[in-house]
N, C-alpha and C positions, 0 to 999 in steps of 0.2 A: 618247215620244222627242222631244227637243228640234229646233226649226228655227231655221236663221241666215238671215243676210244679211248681205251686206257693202258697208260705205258708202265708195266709192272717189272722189277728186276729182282732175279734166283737172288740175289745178295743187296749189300748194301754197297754203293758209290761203281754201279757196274757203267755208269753213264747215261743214266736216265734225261737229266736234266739236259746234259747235249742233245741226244737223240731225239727230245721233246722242241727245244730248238729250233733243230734244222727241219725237223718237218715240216714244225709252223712257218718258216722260209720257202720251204720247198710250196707248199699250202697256197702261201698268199703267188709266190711267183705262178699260181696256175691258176690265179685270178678267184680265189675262193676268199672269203671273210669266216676269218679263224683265230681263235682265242685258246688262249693257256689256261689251264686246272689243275691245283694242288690240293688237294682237300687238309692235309695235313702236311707240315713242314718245320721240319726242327733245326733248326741255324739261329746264329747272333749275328749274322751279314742280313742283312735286313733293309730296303729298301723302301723309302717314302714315298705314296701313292697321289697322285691328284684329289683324292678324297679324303685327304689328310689324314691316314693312316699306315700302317705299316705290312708288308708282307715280307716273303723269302726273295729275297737276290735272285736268285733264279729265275723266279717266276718275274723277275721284272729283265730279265734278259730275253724270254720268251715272248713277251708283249712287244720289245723291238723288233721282235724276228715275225711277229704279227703285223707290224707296223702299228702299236695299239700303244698308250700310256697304262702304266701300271695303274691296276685298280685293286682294292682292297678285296673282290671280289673272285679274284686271280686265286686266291690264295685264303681262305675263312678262318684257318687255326694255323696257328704258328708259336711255334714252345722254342723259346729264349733262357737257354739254359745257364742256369746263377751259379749251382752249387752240381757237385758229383749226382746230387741224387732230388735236386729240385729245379723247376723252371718258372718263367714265368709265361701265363696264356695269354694270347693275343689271338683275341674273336673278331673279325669282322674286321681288322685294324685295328684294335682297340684294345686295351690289357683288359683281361678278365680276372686274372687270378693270380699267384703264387702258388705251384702244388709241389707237393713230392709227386714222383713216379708212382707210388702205389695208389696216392689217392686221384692222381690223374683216371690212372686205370678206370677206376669204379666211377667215372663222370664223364668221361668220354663219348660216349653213349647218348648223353643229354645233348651233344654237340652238334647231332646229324641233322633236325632242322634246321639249323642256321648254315651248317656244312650245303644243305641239298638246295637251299634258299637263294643263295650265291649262284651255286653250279645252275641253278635253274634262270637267273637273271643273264647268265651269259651264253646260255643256249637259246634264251630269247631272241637274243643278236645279232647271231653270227651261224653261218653255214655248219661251221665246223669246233668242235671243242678238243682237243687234244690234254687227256688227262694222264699225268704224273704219281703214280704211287712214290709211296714213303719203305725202302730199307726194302721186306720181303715178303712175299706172303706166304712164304713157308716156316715164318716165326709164329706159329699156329697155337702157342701158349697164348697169345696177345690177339687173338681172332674175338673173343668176347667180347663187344662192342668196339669192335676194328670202324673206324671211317679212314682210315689211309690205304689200305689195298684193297682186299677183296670183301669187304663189309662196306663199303664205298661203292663198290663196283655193283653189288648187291642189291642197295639202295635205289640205283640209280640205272640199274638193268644197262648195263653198258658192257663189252664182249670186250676182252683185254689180251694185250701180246704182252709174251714173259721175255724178258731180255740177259742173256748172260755174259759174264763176262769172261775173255778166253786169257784174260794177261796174267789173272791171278791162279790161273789154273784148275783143273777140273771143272770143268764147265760142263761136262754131259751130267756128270754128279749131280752138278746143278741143276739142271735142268730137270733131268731122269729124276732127281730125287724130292724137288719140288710137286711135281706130277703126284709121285708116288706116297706122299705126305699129305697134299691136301683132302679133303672129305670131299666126295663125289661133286658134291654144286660148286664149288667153287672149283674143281677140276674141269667143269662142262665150261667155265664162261673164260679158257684159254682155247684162244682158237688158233692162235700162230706164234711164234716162236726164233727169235734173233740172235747170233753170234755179235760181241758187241771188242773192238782194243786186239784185233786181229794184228800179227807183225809177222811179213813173210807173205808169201806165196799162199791164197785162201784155198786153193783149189787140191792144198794136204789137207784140208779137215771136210773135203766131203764126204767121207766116208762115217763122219762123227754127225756130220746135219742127216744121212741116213738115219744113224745108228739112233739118233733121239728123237727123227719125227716115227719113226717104228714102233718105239717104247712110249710115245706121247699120245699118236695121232696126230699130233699139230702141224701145220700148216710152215715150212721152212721160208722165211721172207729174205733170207739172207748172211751175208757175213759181212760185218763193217770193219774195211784194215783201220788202223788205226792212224788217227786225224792228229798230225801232227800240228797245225795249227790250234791246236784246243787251246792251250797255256792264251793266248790271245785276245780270249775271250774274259770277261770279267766271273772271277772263283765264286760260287755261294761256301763250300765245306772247308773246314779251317783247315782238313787234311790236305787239300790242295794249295795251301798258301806254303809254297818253297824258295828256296835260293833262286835264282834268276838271273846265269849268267850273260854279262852284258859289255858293255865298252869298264876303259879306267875311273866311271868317273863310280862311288861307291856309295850306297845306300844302305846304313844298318839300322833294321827291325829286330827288336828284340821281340821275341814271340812271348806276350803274356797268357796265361793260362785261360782268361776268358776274353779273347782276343775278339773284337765285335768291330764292323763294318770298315774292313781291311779292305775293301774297295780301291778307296784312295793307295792300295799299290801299286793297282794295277798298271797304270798310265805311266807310270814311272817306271816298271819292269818292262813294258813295250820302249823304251825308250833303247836304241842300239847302244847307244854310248853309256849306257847306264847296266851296273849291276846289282841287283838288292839280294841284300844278305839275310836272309832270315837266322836269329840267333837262340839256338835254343837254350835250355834250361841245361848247367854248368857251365856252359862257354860264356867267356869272357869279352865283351863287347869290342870287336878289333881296334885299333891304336888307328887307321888312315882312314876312318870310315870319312868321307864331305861331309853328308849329314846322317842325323842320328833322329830316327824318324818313331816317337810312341805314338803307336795306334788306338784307336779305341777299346774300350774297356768294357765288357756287360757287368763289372764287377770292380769298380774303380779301388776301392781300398784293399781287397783284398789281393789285386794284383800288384797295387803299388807295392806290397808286402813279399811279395813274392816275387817282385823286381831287385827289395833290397836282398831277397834270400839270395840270389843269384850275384852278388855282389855288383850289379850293375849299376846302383849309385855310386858306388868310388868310380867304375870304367868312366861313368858319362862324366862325373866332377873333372877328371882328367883329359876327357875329350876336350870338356870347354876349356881350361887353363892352357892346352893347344892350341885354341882360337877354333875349336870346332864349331861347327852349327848345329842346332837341336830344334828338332820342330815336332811339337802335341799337340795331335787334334783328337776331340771332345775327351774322354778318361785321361790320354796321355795331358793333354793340357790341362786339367786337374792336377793330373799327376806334380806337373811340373810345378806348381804353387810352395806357397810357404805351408798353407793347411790345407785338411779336408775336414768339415764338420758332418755328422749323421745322427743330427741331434734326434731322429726321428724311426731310423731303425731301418732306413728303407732297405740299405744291402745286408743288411744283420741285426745285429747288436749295435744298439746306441752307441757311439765312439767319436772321438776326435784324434787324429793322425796328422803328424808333421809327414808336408812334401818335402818334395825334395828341392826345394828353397831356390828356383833358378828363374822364376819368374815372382814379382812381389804383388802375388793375387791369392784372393783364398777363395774357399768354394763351400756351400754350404747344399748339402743335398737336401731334395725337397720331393713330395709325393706326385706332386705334376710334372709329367713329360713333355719336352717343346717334340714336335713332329711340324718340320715346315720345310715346305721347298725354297728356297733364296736364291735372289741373285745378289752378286757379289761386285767390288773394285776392287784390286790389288792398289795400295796407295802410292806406292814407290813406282810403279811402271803404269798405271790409269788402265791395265788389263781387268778386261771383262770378264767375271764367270759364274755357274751357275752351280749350286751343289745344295746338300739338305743339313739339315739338324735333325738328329733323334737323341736327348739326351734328359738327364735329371740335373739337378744341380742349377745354383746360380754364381758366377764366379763374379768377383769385384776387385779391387785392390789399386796402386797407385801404376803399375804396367799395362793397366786398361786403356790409360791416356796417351798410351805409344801402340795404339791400333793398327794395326797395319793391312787390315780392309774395313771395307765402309760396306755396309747392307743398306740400302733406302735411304744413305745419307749419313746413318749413324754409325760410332766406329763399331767395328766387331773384333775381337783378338785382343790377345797383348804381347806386346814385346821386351825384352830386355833392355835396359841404358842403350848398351851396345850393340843392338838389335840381333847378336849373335843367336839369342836362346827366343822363339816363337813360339806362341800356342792359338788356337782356335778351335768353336764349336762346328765349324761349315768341313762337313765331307763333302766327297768328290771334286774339290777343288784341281785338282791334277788334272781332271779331265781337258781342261780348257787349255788348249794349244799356246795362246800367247802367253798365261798367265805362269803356265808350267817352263816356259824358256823363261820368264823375267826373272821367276824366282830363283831358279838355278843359277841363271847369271849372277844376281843378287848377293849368293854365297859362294861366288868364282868356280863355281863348276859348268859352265853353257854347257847346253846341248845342243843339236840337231835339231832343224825345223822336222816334226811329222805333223800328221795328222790323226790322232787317236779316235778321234768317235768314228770318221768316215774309215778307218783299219776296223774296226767291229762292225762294221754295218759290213766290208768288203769279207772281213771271213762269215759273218752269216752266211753270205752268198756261197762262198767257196764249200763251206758246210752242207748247205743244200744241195748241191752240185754234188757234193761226194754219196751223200746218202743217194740220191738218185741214180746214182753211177751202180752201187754195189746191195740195193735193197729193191722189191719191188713192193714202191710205192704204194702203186695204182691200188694193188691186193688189200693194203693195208686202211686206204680211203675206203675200198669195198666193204670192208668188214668192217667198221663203224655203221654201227645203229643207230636208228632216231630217237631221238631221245624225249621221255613220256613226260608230261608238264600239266 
C-alpha cells in the first residue's frame, strides 16, 4: 500500500514545485518507486502526456525526477487561463470547459471524484506519492469545495508540510499566521514545517524555526539555502520567465500577455553563449537582437493585438529589413501569417485579423486541439528531434512548401522566400542538441556544443543532494501516511 504527503506553501510561488522535485530525486535515488501529484494546477506551460493529454509543466518535471513519463494522471485539473477573469478546464487531460472564476468556484467541488480517481490510480503503483498544493491554504475564503490544498488533503486523509518562503520576507507571519487562520481540522493535518530561498548563513534564523515550531507545534524539517541552480531547470510560472543573461550572441522574446508553453526557452537560456531577452510591455524590441523569437500564445489574436499595442510590429518589420531572423512557434507562427480567421468564436467574438504578413500562410481556428507527441527532421542539417503540439488552428498558405522540418516524412513549418522569417507548430524543439546548434549556425549565430537534457537530469541530482544536505528527509518520508483506497 502506497503512502503520500503533501507539500503545501504559507503563499503562492514559495517553491513548491522544486521542493516536490527534488524529493522525488532524492526518493527514487534511495531505491523507492515514487510518483508526482497535483490535484489542481493553473499555468499555460502545459506539457503533453504519453496518454495524449495535457498537464502542468511542473508536474512533468517531476515525473523525470521520478524517472516516470508524464501522465495525465500526475495532474487531474488544470485551469489555462484565456482572459483576466476566465479559463479553460482541462479534466483528466482533456478540456472540460470554459469558466469564469466565480462559476469555477460553485463546480469545483463536482471535480473531486475524478481529482481522487487519478491520485488513487497512482498510489496503486508506486511506494510513494508526493503531493503538490496549489497557492495557499490560508486563502480560507476559497476552502468551500477546495481540492487543491487542504480540501484535497481532507479527501484523501493525507498529513501535509507547510513551506515558507524566507526571500520574500516575513515568513514567521507566514507561517504563525497560516496556523492561526485555519479552522482546527485543517490546523491538526500540518505536522512539520520548512524554511524554503534561504540566502546567508541559516544558522541566524534559528531562533525564528524556534519561535514558529513554539506558536505551531509543528515539527521543524529544516531551512533550504537557496539553490542557485533552480533557473536550470525548465519554468512552469510565467512569473519565472526572465532575462537571461548569457554569451554575445542575443535572443529577443517579447513577453505576450497570454504567453503559453515558453519551454522552448529554456534550452536556449542554458546556452553560455546565449542571452535571452525577455521584452516587456512598452519596451521596444532592441535593434541587435540574431533572432526574434514569438512564443506561444493561450490567446492568439488577442495577443497579436497586444503586440501591435506595444508597437512591436514596426520593431520586428525593421528587424527583418536588417536581415534579422524571426522565428514563431504555434501562436507566434500564426501570429506571423498574412491572416488569422475565428470564424467560430473559439478565443472570443467571431473575427478575422490581419498578421502580420511575414510569412504567406493563414490560419483558420477551429474547436479541435492537436495534443501529440512528434518526432521531427530539421531539413537543412538532417538533425533529429523530438518535441510536442498543443494547439487550435489550421495553418495553410504558399510558405508551407518551404518547410523546413518533416514529421513522419511530411513537411511541417513554413518559411519565408529568403528563409529569414520561420514559424512552426512543434515545441520543445530546442531541446535536441544537434538541432539547436544547426539552427543557430543557420542564422550565423553558432553556439557551443552542450548537452541540455543530460544538464537537467544532472541538476536534479544536484537538487536532491542539496535537499538532503539541509532537510531531514528521512522525518518527512516518516510522516507520510498510507494511503485508504
Amino acid at each position: 500500500m502506497a503512502k503520500a504527503i503533501m507539500i503545501q506553501g504559507a503563499g503562492s510561488n514559495v517553491g513548491k514545485s522544486m521542493l516536490v522535485a527534488g524529493l522525488c530525486r532524492a526518493a527514487v535515488k534511495r531505491g523507492m518507486s515514487v510518483a508526482p501529484f497535483k490535484p489542481q494546477n493553473m499555468s499555460n506551460n502545459a506539457a503533453v502526456t504519453e496518454d495524449g493529454g495535457e498537464i502542468g509543466r511542473a508536474q512533468a518535471l517531476q515525473a523525470r525526477a521520478c524517472g516516470l513519463l508524464p501522465h495525465t494522471d500526475m495532474n487531474p485539473v488544470l485551469l489555462k487561463p484565456e482572459t483576466d477573469v476566465g479559463a479553460q478546464v482541462i479534466v483528466q487531460g482533456k478540456r472540460f470547459a470554459t469558466m469564469k472564476a466565480r462559476e469555477y468556484g460553485t463546480r469545483k467541488a463536482d471535480l473531486i471524484p475524478r481529482v481522487l480517481e487519478s491520485y488513487r490510480r497512482l498510489a496503486a503503483k508506486h511506494d510513494l506519492v508526493l503531493i503538490e498544493g496549489a497557492g495557499s491554504p490560508a486563502e480560507i475564503n476559497l476552502r468551500a469545495g477546495d481540492i487543491a490544498n487542504m480540501g484535497f488533503a481532507e479527501a484523501a486523509q493525507c498529513p501535509v508540510i507547510l513551506v515558507g518562503d524566507i526571500d520574500r520576507g516575513g515568513v514567521i507571519a507566514q507561517l504563525v499566521g497560516t496556523d492561526v487562520i485555519l479552522p482546527p481540522e485543517d490546523r491538526a493535518r500540518i505536522k512539520a514545517f520548512a524554511i524554503n530561498k534561504f540566502r546567508g548563513d541559516t544558522s541566524l534564523f534559528d531562533e525564528g524555526m524556534t519561535a514558529i515550531a513554539d506558536h505551531t507545534g509543528w515539527s521543524p524539517l529544516g531551512i533550504v539555502p537557496w539553490f542557485a541552480d533552480a533557473w536550470k531547470l525548465p519554468a512552469e510560472d510565467v512569473m519565472d520567465v526572465a532575462t537571461r543573461k548569457g554569451g554575445a550572441i542575443k535572443v529577443v522574446v517579447p513577453r505576450l500577455n497570454r504567453i503559453a508553453n515558453f519551454d522552448d526557452l529554456d534550452p536556449l537560456a542554458a546556452q553560455p553563449d546565449v542571452t535571452v531577452d525577455i521584452i516587456e510591455a512598452g519596451q521596444p524590441l532592441p535593434g541587435d537582437a540574431d533572432l526574434v523569437l514569438i512564443p506561444g500564445s493561450k490567446s492568439t489574436i488577442a495577443d497579436l493585438a497586444h503586440f501591435r499595442a506595444q508597437g512591436w510590429d514596426t520593431d520586428l518589420l525593421a528587424h527583418v529589413r536588417r536581415g534579422g531572423h524571426v522565428l514563431g512557434i504555434c501562436g507566434g507562427y500564426q501570429m506571423l501569417g498574412r491572416e488569422i480567421s475565428d470564424p467560430e468564436g473559439i478565443e472570443g467574438a467571431a473575427t478575422h485579423v490581419r498578421g502580420l504578413g511575414l510569412l504567406d500562410v493563414t490560419t483558420v481556428m477551429s474547436p479541435h486541439k492537436r495534443l501529440a507527441l512528434s518526432d521531427a527532421v530539421h531539413v537543412a542539417s538532417g538533425a533529429q528531434l523530438s518535441g510536442y503540439e498543443i494547439h487550435i488552428g489550421e495553418t495553410t498558405g504558399p510558405d508551407r512548401d518551404n518547410a523546413w522540418l518533416t514529421q513522419g516524412g511530411r513537411p511541417e513549418g513554413a518559411a519565408s522566400a529568403n528563409g529569414r522569417v520561420k514559424g512552426c507548430y512543434l515545441h520543445g524543439l530546442f531541446a535536441a542538441d544537434d538541432f539547436r546548434q544547426a539552427f543557430m549556425a543557420e542564422i550565423g549565430a553558432p553556439v557551443q556544443a552542450m548537452t541540455y537534457e543530460a544538464d537537467v537530469d544532472a541538476t536534479l541530482d544536484r537538487l536532491a543532494a542539496h535537499l538532503e544536505a539541509c532537510l531531514d528527509i528521512d522525518q518527512i518520508f516518516d510522516l507520510a501516511a498510507h494511503v485508504p483506497v
